[in-house]
C-alpha atoms as an extended CHARMM CRD file, in Angstrom:
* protein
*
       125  EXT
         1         1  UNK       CA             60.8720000000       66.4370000000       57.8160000000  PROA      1               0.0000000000
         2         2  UNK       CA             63.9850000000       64.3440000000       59.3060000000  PROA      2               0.0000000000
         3         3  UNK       CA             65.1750000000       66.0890000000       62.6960000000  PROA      3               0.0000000000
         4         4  UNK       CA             68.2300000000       65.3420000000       63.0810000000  PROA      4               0.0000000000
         5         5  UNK       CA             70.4940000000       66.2310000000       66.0290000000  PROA      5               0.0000000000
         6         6  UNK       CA             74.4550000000       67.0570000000       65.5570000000  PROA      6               0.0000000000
         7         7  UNK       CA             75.6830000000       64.0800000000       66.5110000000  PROA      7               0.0000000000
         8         8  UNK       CA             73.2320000000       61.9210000000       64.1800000000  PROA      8               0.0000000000
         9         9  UNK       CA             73.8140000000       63.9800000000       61.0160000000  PROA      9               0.0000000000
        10        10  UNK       CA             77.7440000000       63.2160000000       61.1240000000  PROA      10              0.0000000000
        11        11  UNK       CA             77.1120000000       59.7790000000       60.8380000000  PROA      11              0.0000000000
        12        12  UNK       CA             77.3780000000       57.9480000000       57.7560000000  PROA      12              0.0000000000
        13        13  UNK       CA             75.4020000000       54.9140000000       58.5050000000  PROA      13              0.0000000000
        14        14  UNK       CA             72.2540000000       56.9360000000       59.6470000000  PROA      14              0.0000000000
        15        15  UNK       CA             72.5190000000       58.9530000000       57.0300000000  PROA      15              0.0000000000
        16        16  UNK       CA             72.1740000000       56.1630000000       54.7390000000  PROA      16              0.0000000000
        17        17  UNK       CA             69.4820000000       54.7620000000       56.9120000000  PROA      17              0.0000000000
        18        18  UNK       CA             67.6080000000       58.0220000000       56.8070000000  PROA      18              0.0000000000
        19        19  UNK       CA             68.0960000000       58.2800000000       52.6990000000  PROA      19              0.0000000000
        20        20  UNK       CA             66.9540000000       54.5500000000       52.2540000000  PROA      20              0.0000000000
        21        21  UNK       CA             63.9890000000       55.2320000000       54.7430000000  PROA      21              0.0000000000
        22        22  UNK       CA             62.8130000000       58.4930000000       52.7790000000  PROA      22              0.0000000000
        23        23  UNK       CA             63.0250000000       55.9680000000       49.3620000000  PROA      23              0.0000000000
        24        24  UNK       CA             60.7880000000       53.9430000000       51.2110000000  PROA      24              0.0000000000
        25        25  UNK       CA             58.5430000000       55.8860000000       51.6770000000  PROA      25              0.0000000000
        26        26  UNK       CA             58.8550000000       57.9860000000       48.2620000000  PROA      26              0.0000000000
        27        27  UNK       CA             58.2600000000       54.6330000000       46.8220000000  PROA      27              0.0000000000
        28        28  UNK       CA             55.1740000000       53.4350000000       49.2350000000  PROA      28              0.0000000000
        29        29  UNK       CA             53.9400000000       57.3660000000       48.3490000000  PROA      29              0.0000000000
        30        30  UNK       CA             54.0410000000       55.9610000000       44.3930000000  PROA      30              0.0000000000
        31        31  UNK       CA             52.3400000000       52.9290000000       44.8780000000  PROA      31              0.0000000000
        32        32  UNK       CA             49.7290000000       54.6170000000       46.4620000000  PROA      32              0.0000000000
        33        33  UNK       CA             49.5380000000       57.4270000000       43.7350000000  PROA      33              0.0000000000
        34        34  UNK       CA             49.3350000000       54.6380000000       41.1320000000  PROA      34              0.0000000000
        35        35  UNK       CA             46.7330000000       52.9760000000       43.1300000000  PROA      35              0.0000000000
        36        36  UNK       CA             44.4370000000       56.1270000000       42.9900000000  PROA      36              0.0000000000
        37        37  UNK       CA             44.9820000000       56.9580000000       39.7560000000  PROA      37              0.0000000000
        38        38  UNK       CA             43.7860000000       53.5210000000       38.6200000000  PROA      38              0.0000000000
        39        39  UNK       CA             40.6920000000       54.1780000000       41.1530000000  PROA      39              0.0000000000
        40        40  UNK       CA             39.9290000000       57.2560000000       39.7690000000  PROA      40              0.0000000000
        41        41  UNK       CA             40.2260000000       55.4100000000       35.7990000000  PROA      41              0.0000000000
        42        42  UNK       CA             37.9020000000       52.7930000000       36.9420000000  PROA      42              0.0000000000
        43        43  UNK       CA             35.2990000000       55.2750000000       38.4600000000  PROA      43              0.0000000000
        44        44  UNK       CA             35.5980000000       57.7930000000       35.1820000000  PROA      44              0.0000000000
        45        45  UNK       CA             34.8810000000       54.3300000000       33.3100000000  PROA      45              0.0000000000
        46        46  UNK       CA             32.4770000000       53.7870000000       35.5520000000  PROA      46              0.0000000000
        47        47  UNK       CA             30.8370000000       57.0660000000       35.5280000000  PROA      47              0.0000000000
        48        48  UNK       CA             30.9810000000       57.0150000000       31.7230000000  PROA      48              0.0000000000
        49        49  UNK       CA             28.9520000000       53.7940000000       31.1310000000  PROA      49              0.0000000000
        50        50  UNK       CA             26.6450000000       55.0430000000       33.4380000000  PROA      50              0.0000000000
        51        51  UNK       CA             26.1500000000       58.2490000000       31.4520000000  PROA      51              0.0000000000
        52        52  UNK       CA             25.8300000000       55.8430000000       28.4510000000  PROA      52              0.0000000000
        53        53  UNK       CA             23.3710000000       53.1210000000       29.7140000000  PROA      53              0.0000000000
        54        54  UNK       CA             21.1510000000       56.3890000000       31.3510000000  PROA      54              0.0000000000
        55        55  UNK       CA             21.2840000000       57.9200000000       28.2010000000  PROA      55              0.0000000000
        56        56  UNK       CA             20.3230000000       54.7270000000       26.1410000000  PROA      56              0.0000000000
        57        57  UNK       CA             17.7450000000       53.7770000000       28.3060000000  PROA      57              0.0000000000
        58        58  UNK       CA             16.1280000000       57.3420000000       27.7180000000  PROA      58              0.0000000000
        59        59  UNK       CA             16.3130000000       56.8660000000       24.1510000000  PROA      59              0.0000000000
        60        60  UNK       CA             15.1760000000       53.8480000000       23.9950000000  PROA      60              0.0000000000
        61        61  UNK       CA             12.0170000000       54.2510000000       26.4040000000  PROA      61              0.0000000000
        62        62  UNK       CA             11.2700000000       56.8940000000       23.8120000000  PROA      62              0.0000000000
        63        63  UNK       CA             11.5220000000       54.7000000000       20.6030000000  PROA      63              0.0000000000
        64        64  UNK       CA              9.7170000000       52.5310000000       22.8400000000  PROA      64              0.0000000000
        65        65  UNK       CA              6.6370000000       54.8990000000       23.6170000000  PROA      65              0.0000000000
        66        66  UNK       CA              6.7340000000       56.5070000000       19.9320000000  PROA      66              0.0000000000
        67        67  UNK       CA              6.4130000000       53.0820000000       18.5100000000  PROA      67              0.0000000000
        68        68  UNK       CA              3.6480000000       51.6600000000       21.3050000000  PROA      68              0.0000000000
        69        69  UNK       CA              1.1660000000       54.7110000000       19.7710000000  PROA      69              0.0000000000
        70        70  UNK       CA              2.0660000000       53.7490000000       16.3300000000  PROA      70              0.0000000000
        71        71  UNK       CA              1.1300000000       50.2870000000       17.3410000000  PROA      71              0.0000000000
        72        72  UNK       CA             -2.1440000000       51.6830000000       18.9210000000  PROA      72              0.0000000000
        73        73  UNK       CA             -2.9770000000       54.0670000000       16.2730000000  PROA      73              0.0000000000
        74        74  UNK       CA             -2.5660000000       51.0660000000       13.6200000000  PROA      74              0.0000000000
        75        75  UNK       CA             -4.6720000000       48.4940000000       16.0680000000  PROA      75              0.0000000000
        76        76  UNK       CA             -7.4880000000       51.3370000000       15.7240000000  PROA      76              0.0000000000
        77        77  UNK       CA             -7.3190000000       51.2720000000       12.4670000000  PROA      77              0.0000000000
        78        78  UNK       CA             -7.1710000000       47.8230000000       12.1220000000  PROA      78              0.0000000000
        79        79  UNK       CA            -10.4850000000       47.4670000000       14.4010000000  PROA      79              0.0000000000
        80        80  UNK       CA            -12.1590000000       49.7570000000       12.5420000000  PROA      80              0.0000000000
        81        81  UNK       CA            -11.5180000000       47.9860000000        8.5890000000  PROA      81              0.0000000000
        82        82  UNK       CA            -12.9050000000       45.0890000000       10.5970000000  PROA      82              0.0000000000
        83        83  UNK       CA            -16.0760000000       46.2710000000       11.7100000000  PROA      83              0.0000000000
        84        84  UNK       CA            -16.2060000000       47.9530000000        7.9420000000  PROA      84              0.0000000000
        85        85  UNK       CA            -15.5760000000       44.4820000000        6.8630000000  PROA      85              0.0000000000
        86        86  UNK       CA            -18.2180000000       42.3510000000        8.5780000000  PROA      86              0.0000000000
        87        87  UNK       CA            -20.6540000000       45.0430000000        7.9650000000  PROA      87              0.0000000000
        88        88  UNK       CA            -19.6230000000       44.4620000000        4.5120000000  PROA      88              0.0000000000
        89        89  UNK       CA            -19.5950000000       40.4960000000        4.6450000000  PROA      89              0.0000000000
        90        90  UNK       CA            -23.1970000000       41.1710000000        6.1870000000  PROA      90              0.0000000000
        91        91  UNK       CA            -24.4830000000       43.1020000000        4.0450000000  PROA      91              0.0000000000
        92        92  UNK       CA            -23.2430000000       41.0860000000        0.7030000000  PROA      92              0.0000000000
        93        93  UNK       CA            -24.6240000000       38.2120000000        2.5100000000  PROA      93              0.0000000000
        94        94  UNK       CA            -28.3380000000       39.5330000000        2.6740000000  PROA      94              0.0000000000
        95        95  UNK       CA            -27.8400000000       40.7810000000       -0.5580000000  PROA      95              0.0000000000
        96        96  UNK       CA            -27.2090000000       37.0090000000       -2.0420000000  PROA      96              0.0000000000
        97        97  UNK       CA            -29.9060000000       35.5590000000        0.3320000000  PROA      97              0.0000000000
        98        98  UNK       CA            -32.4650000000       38.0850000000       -1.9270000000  PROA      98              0.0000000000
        99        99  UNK       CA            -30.6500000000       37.1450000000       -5.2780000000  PROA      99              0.0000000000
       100       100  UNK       CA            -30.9450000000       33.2470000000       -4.5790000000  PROA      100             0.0000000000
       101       101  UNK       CA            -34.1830000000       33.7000000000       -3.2970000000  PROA      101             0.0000000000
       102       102  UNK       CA            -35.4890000000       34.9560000000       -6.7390000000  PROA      102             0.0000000000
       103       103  UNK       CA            -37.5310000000       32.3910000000       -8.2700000000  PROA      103             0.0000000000
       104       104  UNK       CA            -38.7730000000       32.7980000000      -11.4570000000  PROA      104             0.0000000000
       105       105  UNK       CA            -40.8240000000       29.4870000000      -11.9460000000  PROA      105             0.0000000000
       106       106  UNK       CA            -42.7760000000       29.9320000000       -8.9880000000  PROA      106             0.0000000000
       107       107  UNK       CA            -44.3740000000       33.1020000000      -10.3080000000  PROA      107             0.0000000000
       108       108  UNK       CA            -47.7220000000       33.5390000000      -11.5710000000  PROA      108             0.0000000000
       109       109  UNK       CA            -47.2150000000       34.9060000000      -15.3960000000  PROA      109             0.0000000000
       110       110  UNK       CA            -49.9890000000       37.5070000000      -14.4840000000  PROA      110             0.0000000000
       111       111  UNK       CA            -47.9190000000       38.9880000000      -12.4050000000  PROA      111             0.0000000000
       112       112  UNK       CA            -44.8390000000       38.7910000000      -14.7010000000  PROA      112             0.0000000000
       113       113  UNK       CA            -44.1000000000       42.2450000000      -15.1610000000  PROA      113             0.0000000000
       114       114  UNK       CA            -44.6950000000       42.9640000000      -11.9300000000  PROA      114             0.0000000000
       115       115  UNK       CA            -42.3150000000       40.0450000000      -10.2640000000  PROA      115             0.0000000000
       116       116  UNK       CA            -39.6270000000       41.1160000000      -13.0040000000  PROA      116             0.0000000000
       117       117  UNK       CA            -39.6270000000       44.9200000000      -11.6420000000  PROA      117             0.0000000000
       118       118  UNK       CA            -39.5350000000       43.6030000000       -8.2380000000  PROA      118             0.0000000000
       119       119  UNK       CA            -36.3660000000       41.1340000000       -9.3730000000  PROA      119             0.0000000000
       120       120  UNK       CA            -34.3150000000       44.0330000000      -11.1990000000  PROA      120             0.0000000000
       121       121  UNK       CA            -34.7710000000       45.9830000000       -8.2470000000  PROA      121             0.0000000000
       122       122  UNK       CA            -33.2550000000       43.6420000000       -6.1190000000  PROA      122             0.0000000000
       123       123  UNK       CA            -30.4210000000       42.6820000000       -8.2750000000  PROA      123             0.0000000000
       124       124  UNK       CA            -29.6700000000       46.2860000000       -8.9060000000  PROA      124             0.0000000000
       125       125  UNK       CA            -30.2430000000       47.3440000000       -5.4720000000  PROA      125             0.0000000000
């Protein structure tokens, strides 16, 4: 508050003096009030893409993890119709070693009947 003594408040000029000073410092008081309020817009922005990045990060760390045991569920999977495969690949590839190994001219037509049941049950087998 302005203390002013009897003699002071009569005159003019330091009244004048005292209203321009007060402007002043209403003035200086507005700067600063604009000032903060700007701070306090640029931390509430802050604050807010903070919330957002946290809260996209979370989601996508769980996207992230849902989709990595997909990715191992389906690489099990995989492993496994690959084993099935070779055992397959194997398998069919005995199977056509037996087939081209049947030889009909080498056997002895005594034992026709006999190499032709053994020859049907490999083909069929």
């Amino acid at each position: 508050m302005l203390e002013l003594s009897e003699e002071e408040s009569l005159s003019p000029e330091h009244l004048d003096s005292q209203v321009q000073k007060a402007q002043d410092q209403l003035l200086q008081l507005k700067r600063q009030q604009d000032q903060i309020e700007k701070q306090k817009r640029e931390l509430e922005e802050l604050s807010r893409k903070q919330e957002e990045l946290e809260r996209g990060r979370a989601e996508m760390s769980d996207k992230l993890t849902r989709s990595l045991v997909v990715l191992e569920r389906e690489a099990y999977d995989a492993q496994k119709r690959l084993e099935q495969l070779r055992a397959m690949r194997e398998s069919f590839g005995q199977h056509l070693e037996l087939i081209e190994a049947i030889d009909p001219k080498s056997w002895n037509p005594a034992d026709l009947h006999k190499e032709l049941s053994r020859a049907l049950s490999t083909v069929d087998g």
